[in-house]
C-alpha positions as CSV (number, residue, x, y, z in Angstrom):
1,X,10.8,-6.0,-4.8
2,X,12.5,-6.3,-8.5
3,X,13.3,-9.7,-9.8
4,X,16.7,-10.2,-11.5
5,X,16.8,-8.7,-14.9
6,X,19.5,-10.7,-16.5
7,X,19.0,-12.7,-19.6
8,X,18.0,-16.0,-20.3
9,X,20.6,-18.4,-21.7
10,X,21.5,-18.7,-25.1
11,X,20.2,-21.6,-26.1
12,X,17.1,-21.1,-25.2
13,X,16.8,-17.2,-26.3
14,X,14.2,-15.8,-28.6
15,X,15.6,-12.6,-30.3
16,X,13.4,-9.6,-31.4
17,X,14.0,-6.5,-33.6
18,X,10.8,-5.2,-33.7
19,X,7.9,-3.5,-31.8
20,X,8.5,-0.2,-31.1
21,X,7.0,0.7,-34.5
22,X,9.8,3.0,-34.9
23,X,9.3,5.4,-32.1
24,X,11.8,6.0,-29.4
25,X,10.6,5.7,-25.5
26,X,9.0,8.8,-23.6
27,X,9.2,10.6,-20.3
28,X,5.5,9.4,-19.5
29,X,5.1,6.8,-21.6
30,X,6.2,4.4,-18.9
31,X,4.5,6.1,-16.0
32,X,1.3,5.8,-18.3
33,X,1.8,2.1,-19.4
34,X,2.2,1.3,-15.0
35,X,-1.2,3.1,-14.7
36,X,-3.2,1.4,-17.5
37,X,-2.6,-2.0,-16.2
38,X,-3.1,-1.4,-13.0
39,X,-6.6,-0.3,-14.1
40,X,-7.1,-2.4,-16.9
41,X,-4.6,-5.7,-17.0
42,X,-6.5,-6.4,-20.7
43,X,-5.5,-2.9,-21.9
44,X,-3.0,-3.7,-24.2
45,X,-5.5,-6.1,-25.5
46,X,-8.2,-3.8,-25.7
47,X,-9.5,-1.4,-28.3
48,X,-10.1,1.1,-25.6
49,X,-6.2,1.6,-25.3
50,X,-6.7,4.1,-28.2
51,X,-8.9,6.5,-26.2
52,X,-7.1,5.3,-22.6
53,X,-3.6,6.7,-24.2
54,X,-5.3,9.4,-26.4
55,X,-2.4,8.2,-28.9
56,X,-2.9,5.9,-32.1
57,X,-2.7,2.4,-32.6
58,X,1.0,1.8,-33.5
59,X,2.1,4.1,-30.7
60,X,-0.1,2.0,-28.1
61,X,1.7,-1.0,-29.2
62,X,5.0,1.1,-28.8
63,X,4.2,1.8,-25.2
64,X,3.5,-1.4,-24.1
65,X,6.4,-2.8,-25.9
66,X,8.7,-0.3,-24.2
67,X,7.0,-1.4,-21.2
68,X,8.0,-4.8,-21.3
69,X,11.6,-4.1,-22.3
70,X,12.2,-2.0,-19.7
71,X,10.5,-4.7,-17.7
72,X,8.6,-2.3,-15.8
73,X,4.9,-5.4,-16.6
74,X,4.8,-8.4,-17.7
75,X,2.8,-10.1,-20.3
76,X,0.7,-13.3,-18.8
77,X,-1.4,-16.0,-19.9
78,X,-4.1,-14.3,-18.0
79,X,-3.5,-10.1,-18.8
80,X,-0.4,-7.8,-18.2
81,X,0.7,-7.4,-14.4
82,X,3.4,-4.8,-13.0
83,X,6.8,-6.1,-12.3
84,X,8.0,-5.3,-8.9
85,X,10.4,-3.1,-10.2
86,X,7.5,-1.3,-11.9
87,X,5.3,-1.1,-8.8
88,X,8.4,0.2,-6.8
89,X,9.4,2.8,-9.1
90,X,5.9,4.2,-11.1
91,X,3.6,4.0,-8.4
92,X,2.0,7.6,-7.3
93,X,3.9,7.4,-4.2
94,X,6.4,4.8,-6.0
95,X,10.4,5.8,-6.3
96,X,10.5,7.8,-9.1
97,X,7.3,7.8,-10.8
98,X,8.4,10.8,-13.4
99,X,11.7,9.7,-13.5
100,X,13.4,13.0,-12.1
101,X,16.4,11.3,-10.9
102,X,19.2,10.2,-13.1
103,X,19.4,7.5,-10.9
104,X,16.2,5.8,-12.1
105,X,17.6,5.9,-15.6
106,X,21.0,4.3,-14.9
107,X,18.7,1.2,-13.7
108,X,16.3,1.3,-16.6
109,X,19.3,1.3,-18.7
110,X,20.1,-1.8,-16.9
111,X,17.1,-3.0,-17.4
112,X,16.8,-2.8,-21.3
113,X,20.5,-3.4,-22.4
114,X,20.4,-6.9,-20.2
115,X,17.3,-7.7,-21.9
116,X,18.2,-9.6,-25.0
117,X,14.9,-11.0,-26.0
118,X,13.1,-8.0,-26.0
119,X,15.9,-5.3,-26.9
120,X,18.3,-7.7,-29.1
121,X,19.9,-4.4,-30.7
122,X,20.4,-3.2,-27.3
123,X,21.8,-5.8,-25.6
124,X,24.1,-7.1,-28.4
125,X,25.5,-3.2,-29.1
126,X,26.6,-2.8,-25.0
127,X,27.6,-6.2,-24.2
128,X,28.7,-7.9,-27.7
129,X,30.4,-5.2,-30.1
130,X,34.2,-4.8,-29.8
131,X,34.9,-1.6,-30.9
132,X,34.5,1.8,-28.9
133,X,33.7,3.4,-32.3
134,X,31.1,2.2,-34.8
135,X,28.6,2.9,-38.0
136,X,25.3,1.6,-38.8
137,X,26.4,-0.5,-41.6
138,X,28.6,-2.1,-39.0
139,X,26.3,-2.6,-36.7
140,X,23.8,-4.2,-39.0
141,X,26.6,-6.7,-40.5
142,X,27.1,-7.9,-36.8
143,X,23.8,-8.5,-35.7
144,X,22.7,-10.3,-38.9
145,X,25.9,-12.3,-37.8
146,X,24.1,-12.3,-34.3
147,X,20.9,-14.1,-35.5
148,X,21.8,-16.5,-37.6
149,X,24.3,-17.7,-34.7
150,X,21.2,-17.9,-33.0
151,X,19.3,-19.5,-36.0
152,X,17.4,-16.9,-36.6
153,X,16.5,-15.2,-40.4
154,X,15.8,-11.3,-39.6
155,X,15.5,-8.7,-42.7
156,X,18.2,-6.4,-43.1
157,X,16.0,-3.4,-43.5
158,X,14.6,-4.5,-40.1
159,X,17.7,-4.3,-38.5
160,X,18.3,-0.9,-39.9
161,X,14.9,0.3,-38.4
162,X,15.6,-1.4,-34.9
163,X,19.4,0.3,-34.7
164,X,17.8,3.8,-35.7
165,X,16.1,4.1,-32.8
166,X,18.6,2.3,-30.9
167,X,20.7,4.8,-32.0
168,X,18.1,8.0,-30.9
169,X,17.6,6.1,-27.5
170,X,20.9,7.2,-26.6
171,X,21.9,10.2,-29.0
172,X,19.7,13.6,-28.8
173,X,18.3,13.9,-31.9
174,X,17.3,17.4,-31.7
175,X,20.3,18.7,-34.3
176,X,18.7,17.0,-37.3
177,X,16.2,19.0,-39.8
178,X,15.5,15.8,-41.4
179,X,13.1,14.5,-38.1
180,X,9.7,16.1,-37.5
181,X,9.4,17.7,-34.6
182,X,7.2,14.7,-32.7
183,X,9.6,11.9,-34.4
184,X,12.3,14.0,-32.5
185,X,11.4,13.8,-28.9
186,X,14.9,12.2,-26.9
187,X,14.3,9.2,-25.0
188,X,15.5,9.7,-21.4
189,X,18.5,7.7,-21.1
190,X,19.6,10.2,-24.3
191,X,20.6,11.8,-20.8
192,X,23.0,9.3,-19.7
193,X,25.7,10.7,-21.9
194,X,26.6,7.0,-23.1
195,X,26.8,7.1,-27.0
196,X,27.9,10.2,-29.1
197,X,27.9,11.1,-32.5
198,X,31.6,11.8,-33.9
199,X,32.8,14.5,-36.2
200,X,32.8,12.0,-38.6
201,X,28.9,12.0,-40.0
202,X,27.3,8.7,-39.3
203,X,30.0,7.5,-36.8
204,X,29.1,6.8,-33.3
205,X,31.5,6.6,-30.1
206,X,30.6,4.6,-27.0
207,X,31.7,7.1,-24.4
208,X,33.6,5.2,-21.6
209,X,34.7,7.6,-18.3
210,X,34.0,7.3,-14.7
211,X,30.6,7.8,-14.2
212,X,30.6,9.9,-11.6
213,X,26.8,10.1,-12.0
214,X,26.3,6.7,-11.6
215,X,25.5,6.5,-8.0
216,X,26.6,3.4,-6.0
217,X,23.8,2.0,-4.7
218,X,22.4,1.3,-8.2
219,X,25.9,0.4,-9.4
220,X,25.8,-2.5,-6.6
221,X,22.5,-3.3,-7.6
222,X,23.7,-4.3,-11.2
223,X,27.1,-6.0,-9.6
224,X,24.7,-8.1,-7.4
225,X,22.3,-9.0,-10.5
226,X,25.6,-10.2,-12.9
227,X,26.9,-12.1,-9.9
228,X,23.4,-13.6,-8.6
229,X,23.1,-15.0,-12.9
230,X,26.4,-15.6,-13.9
231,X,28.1,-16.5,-10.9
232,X,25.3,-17.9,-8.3
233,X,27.3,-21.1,-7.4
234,X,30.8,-18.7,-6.5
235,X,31.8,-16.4,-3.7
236,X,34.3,-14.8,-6.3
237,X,34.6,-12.7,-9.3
238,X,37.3,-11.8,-11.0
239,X,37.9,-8.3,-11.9
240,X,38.0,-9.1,-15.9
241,X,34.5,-10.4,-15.6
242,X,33.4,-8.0,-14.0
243,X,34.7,-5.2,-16.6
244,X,34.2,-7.2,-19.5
245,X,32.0,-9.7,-19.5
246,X,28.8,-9.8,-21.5
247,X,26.1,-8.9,-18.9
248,X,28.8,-7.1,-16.7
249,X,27.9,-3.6,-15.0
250,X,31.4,-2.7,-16.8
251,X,30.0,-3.3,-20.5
252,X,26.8,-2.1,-19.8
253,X,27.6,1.1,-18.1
254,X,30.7,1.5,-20.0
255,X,32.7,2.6,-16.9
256,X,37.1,2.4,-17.5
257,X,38.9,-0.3,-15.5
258,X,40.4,2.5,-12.9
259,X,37.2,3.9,-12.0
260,X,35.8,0.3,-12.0
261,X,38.5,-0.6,-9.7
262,X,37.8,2.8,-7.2
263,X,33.9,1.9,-7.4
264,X,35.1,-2.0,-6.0
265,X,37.7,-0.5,-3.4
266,X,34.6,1.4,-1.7
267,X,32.5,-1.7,-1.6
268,X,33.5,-3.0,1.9
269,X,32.4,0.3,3.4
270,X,29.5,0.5,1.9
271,X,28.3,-3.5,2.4
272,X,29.9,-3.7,6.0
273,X,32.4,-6.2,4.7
274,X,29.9,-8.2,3.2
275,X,32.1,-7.3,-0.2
276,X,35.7,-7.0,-0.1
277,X,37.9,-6.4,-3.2
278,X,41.2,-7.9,-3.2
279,X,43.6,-5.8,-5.6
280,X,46.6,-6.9,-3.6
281,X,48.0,-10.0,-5.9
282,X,48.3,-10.0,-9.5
283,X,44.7,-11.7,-9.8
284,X,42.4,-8.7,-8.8
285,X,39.1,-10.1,-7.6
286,X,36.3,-9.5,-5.6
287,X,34.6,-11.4,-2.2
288,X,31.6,-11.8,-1.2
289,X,31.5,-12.8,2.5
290,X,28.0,-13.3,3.1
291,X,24.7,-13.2,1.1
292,X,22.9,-9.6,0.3
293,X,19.7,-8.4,-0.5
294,X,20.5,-6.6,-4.1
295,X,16.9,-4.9,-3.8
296,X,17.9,-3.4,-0.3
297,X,20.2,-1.2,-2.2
298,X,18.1,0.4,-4.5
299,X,15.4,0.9,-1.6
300,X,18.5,2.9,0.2
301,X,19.5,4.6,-2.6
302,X,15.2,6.0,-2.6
303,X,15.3,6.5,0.8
């Protein structure tokens, strides 16, 4: 079953802007990158990828770095293998190998935005910027910021790049006469409805609401991952964490604190008691009563 997808701490964290070579994710392209290394776990090393994928080079190495961000395999000493969260989901007879539920997307989008080494731009633009509004120029001030915090010397114009197609990962691109029609394909999480593009050319808007869509079981998968990182030595967590902590299901799935707080209140039902949200004192927080299984959810949710 899937392994924690949480990052790594700081200290020790390699950051990357690169590696999509500047195309967004696909419907299949995931699906496709499952089914390659199950066949072939030298694939990605292998000049047959180029026929296998019926694509050219640059977009083979896009694949399999999309792959790996959305940590569906894993790169090994030995080949690539599938993760278990690849295995359960992109299998034939796997979750949601063609990703038709909106489900599968919320936890993919889990997936990449926690994943700072291989999705820097991602990660640091849910769980690090402060504003609800913001511009490219912006954004690349703040991540150059970002590195060098983390000692690291990035170009500008690479920045740019990696926050372009950050920026079509989550906005449909399809309104712009500027992108040719196969640079203009949406990534699937374009249909999470998470970023929008203001009135105000070349200003974005993280879109923060309920998310209605969002459906529990994955929502407590994602509490369960924060907590089991962050928190693994506590039976608590307070509310603000929860909402705003970088790494927290609030940041990355940009859900407002009264919707947060409904989504907690349900918890007890849903977990037997085994979570219990406490709202009742000035120091909102919630319990956890006994250990859970965070992969159990998802495999209800499938069921």
């Amino acid at each position: 079953m899937p392994q924690s997808s949480l990052l790594v701490n700081k200290k020790k964290t390699h950051l990357s802007f690169s590696g999509h070579e500047t195309f967004v994710c696909r419907y299949s392209w995931l699906k496709k990158a499952c089914d390659a290394v199950a066949a072939n776990p030298l694939i990605f090393r292998d000049e047959s990828a180029i026929a296998t994928f019926g694509v050219g080079k640059n977009m083979v190495s896009s694949i399999s770095h999309w792959a790996k961000s959305f940590r569906i395999i894993k790169d090994t000493s030995e080949g690539f293998i599938l993760s278990d969260l690849g295995k359960s989901i992109f299998a034939d007879d796997g979750w949601d190998p063609y990703l038709e539920d909106q489900g599968t997307l919320w936890l993919l989008h889990w997936c990449l935005t926690s994943n700072i080494e291989l999705a820097t731009t991602f990660y640091y633009a849910f769980n690090k910027l402060n504003s609800i509004e913001f511009t490219k120029e912006q954004l690349i001030s703040e991540i150059l910021t970002f590195a060098e915090d983390h000692s690291m010397k990035v170009s500008p114009n690479t920045i740019a790049r990696d926050i372009d197609i950050f920026i079509r990962t989550y906005v449909d691109a399809h309104h712009s006469k500027k992108i040719p029609i196969e640079d203009s394909l949406d990534c699937p999480l374009v249909e999470l409805d998470l970023i929008s593009e203001c009135s105000l050319r070349g200003v974005y808007r993280f879109l923060r609401s309920e998310k209605l869509n969002l459906p529990i079981e994955i929502f407590v998968y994602a509490l369960l991952d924060f907590h089991e990182h962050y928190f693994p030595d506590s039976n608590v967590l307070a509310f603000e964490d929860i909402v705003y902590k970088a790494g927290s299901p609030g940041l990355i799935f940009k859900i407002d604190e009264d919707a947060l707080a409904y989504k907690l209140s349900r918890l007890e039902e849903i977990t037997e008691g085994a979570l219990k949200f406490d709202e009742t004192s000035s120091l909102r927080q919630l319990y956890k009563l006994r250990n859970l299984d965070k992969n159990s959810f998802l495999s209800s949710y499938y069921s």
